[in-house]
C-alpha positions, -999 to 999 in steps of 0.1 A, spaced: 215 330 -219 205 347 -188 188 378 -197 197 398 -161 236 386 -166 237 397 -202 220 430 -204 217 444 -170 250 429 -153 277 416 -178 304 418 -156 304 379 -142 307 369 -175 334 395 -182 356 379 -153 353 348 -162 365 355 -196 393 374 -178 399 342 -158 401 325 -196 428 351 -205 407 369 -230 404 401 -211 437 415 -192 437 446 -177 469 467 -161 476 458 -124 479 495 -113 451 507 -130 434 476 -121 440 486 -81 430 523 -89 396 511 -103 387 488 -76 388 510 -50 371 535 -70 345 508 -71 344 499 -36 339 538 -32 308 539 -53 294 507 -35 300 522 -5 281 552 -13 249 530 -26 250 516 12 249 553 27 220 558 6 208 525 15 206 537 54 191 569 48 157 553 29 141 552 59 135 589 57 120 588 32 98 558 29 63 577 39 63 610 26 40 633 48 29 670 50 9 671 19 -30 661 38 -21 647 70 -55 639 79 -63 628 47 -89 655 40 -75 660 3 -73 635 -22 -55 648 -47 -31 657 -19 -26 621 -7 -25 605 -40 9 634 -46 19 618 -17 19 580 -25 37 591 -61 68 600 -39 64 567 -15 63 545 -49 96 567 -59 114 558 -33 101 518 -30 116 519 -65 148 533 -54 155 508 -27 149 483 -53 172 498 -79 202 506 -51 199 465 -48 208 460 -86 232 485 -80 250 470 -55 255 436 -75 268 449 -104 295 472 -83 304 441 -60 308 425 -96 334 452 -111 350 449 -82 359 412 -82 361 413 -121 396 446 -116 406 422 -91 409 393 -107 415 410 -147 446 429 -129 459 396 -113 458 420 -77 461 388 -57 477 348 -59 459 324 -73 445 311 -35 414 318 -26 421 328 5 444 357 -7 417 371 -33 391 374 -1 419 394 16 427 416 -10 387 426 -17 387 433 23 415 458 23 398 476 -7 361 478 14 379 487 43 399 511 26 364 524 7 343 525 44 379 550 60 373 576 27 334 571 29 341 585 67 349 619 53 315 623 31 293 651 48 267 633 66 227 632 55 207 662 64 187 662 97 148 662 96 134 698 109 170 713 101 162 726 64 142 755 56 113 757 33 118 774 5 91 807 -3 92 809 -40 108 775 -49 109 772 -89 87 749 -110 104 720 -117 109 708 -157 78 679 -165 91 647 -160 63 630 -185 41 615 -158 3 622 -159 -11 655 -135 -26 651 -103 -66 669 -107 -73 693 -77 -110 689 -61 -133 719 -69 -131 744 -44 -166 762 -57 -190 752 -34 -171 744 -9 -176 755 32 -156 772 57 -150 743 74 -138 720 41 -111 751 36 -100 749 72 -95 708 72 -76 711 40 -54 741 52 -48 719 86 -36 687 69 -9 708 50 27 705 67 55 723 41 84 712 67 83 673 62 82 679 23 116 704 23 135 678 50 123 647 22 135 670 -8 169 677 13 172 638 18 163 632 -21 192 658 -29 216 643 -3 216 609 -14 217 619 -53 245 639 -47 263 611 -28 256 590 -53 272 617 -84 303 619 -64 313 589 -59 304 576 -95 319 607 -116 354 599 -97 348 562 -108 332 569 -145 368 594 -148 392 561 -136 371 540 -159 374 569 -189 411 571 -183 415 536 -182 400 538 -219 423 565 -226 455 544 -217 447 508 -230 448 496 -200 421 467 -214 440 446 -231 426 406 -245 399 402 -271 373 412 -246 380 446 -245 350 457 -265 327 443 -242 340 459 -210 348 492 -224 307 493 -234 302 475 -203 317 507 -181 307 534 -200 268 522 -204 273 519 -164 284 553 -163 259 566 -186 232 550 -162 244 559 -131 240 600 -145 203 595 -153 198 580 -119 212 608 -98 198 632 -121 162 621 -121 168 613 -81 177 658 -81 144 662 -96 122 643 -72 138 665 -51 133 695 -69 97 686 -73 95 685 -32 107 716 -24 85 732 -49 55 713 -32 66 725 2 65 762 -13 30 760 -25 14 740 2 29 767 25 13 796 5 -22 776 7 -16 769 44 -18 804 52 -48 815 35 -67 790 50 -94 796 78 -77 798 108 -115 778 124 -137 757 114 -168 775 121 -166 813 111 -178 842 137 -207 853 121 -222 823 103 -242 838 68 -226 871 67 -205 887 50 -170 877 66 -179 844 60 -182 848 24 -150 866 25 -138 839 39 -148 816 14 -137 841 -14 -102 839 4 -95 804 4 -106 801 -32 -83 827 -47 -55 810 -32 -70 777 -40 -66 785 -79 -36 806 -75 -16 782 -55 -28 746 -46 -42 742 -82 -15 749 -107 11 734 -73 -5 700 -77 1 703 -115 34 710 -115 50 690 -88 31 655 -101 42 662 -135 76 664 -122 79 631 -108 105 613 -128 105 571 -135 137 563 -119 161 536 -145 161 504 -136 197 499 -132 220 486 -159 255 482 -178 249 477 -209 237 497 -236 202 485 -243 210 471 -278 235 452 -267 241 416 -250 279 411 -235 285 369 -245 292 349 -212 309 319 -233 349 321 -236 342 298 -266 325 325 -283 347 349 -305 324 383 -306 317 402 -279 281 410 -293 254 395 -306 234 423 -328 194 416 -330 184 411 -369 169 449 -379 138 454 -393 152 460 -429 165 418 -425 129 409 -410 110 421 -440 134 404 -466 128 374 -449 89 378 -449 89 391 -484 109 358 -498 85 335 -517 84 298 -503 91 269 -520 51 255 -510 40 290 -525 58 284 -561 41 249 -564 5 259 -552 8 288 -575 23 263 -603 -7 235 -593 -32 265 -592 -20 276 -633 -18 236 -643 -55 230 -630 -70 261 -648 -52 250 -678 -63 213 -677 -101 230 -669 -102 246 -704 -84 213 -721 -105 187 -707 -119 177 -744 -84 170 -748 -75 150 -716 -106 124 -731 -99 122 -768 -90 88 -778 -68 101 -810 -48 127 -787 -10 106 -785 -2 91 -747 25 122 -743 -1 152 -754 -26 138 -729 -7 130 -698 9 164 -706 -26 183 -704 -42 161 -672 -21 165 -638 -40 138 -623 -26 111 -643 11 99 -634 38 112 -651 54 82 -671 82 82 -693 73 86 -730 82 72 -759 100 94 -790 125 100 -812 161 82 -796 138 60 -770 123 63 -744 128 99 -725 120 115 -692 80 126 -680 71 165 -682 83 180 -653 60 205 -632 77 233 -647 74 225 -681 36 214 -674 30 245 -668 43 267 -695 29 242 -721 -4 243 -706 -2 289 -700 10 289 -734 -20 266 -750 -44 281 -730 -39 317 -725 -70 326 -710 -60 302 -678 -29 326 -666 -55 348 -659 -82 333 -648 -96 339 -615 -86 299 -596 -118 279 -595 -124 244 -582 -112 217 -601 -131 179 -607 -106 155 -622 -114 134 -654 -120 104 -631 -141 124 -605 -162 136 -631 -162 101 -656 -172 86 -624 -205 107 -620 -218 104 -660 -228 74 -680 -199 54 -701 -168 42 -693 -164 42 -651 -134 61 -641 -131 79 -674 -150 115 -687 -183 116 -706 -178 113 -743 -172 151 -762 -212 165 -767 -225 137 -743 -229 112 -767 -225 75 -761 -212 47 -781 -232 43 -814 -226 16 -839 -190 4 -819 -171 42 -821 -181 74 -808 -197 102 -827 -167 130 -821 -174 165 -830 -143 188 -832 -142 213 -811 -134 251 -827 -106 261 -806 -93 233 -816 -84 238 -848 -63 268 -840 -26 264 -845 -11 288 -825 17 275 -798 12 242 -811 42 232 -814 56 244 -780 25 228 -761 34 195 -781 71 196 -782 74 206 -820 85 163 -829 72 140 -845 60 165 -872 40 133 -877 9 143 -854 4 173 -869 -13 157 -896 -38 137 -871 -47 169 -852 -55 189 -880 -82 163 -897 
């Protein structure tokens, strides 16, 4: 699924599900909402036109004496680069409403001719009200403001002001002349223009969408989808104008503090009376001001210098389905709660390597066992993992092998030190038979004794003649080998 047509523009798919018959919407209310749109796409091209005013922002160091200055300066450029790019996403996903009302309210016949007509007459009727929309401001028309106020932090890092300690007549005079407050109020009237455009034309759209809520006029099993679909839009469309007001609050209280700097600059480069007294004066000047206003100016206007959101409709936990076939209109993403059950359930490889681990440290401790000649076929093949697991002989014929399970708990329950012990490595009875003298392929005779006189000298081990779990390790019948283990 197309991540830009399911979280940032849904409304493609939400037509063609209309189209499917699973979204409906009233014809009247239908007709009242696409022109609403076709207002608010309107709007985005009259902000579209007016960009150019504010691609380069200037006033702030025109002849690039001040850093700090120019760097302000590119923060606002970079705003309104972004902008341009976000009024493009806007603009598909209103052109998009706008065919989705028109086709959801069945507004024209089923030609395609007669659906191109009928989303004409709604842009022509949206370009005859757009008419009547105050026009932008005009550069050199606005005032500067004296005492504009500080504009609320935005989040974004502060701009750090050069030192002004140290500093000559001259530097004070360059930095003073590169200061313009007028092109920074006309750029903050333009900022506050197009926001404002903007807010009026999608508040009377966000209200027909609202009311459209209000009335059921969504009908279909879709209705879900669009509803979240318009109101996320809406929602979206408020943080955009408001953070485009800010930027423009955050000009005209630049153009307020760069015109109190400009004035207690040096008026010349070279002072009247270089090494007097004026000149320090001078100097003494253009620092105060330098701290009272440039200084905490910069601050506050590049910590007001808002990210602009990308645009969007849809909430960002949610992604609208583009599939008729599909019968929910989201698809939620599996919370964290679900993620850690699923990392905290054991695998079946886990269980057996932890039941191989206990089974080897068992048959560790037993091998005397594994080896002795007078241990029965079941006991041995029982205590030695290595060997094949045949079926054994009993009581009622033959019978099924030890399973892995059972292997286990006979040999944790024989050996109780090996459910504890720390795993070590493991040589198997042949591994090991192979390496000492005797039989090839078979362990070294108990006490590394060899054959003497046809049978091997067998000494009995001591743990071996304890009786405890001996008859769950060996299965508790025949009672007949208890008599040949004990001897």
């Amino acid at each position: 699924m197309d991540s830009d047509a399911s979280t940032v523009n849904p409304w493609p798919g939400l037509t063609h599900r209309a189209r499917e018959g699973e979204l409906r919407l009233d014809p009247e209310a239908a007709r009242t909402a696409a022109d609403y749109a076709a207002d608010a796409l309107y709007a985005v091209f009259a902000v579209e036109d007016r960009l150019s005013d504010i691609r380069v922002h200037t006033g702030f160091s025109d002849n690039g004496h001040l850093n700090s200055a120019t760097t302000l300066a590119a923060r606002y450029d970079e705003s309104a680069h972004d902008l341009g790019r976000i009024l493009v996403a806007h603009k598909a996903i209103l052109t998009a409403m706008s065919e989705h009302f028109v086709v959801a309210g069945k507004l024209f016949r089923d030609s395609e001719e007669d659906r191109k007509v009928t989303i004409g007459r709604i842009a022509s009727g949206a370009q005859l009200r757009g008419a009547t929309y105050p026009p932008a401001p005009v550069a050199g028309k606005s005032t500067p403001p004296r005492d504009a106020p500080k504009p609320e932090p935005a989040g974004t890092n502060p701009i750090d002001a050069e030192n002004p300690y140290g500093q000559t007549v001259k530097w004070f005079y360059l930095a003073g002349a590169g200061m313009q407050p007028q092109p920074p109020t006309d750029a903050a009237a333009t900022w506050g223009w197009m926001a404002e455009r903007l807010n009026t034309a999608f508040t009377t759209f966000a209200g027909q969408l609202q009311e459209m809520e209000k009335k059921g006029a969504w009908t279909g099993r879709a209705i879900n989808a669009a509803i979240d679909a318009a109101n996320a839009y809406r929602d979206n469309v408020d943080a955009l104008s408001g953070a485009m007001r800010q930027v423009a609050g955050s000009l005209n209280y630049a153009s307020s503090w760069l015109a109190h700097t400009k004035v207690a600059m040096p008026t010349s480069p070279r002072p009247a009376e270089p090494g007097s007294a004026a000149e320090d004066k001078i100097v003494n000047d253009a620092i105060l001001a330098w701290l009272k206003h440039y200084e905490p100016g910069l601050t506050g206007s590049s910590l007001a210098i808002p990210i602009l959101p990308e645009a969007r409709s849809t909430p960002p936990e949610m992604r609208i389905q583009q599939s008729p076939t599909e019968t929910t209109d989201r698809e939620p993403k599996p919370t964290s709660e679900a993620t850690a059950d699923q990392r905290a359930e054991p695998s079946l490889d886990r269980l057996f390597s932890q039941a191989s681990s206990l089974l080897q440290q068992g048959t560790q401790l037993a091998q005397p066992l594994v080896s002795n000649p007078v241990l029965p076929p079941l006991t041995s093949a029982a205590l030695d993992p290595a060997k094949p697991s045949k079926p054994a002989g009993g009581i009622g014929g033959p019978g099924p092998g030890p399973t892995p399970r059972s292997l286990v708990q006979q040999s944790a329950k024989l050996f109780p030190r090996a459910a504890v012990a720390p795993a070590t490595p493991v040589v198997s009875a042949g591994t090991a038979g192979a390496m000492s003298p005797g039989i090839p392929g078979m362990a070294p005779p108990i006490g590394g004794a060899g054959m003497m006189g046809g049978r091997p000298e067998h000494k009995r081990a001591e743990f071996l003649s304890s009786e405890d779990n001996m008859d769950e390790a060996i299965g508790g019948d025949p009672v007949a080998y208890h008599a040949v283990l004990q001897q």
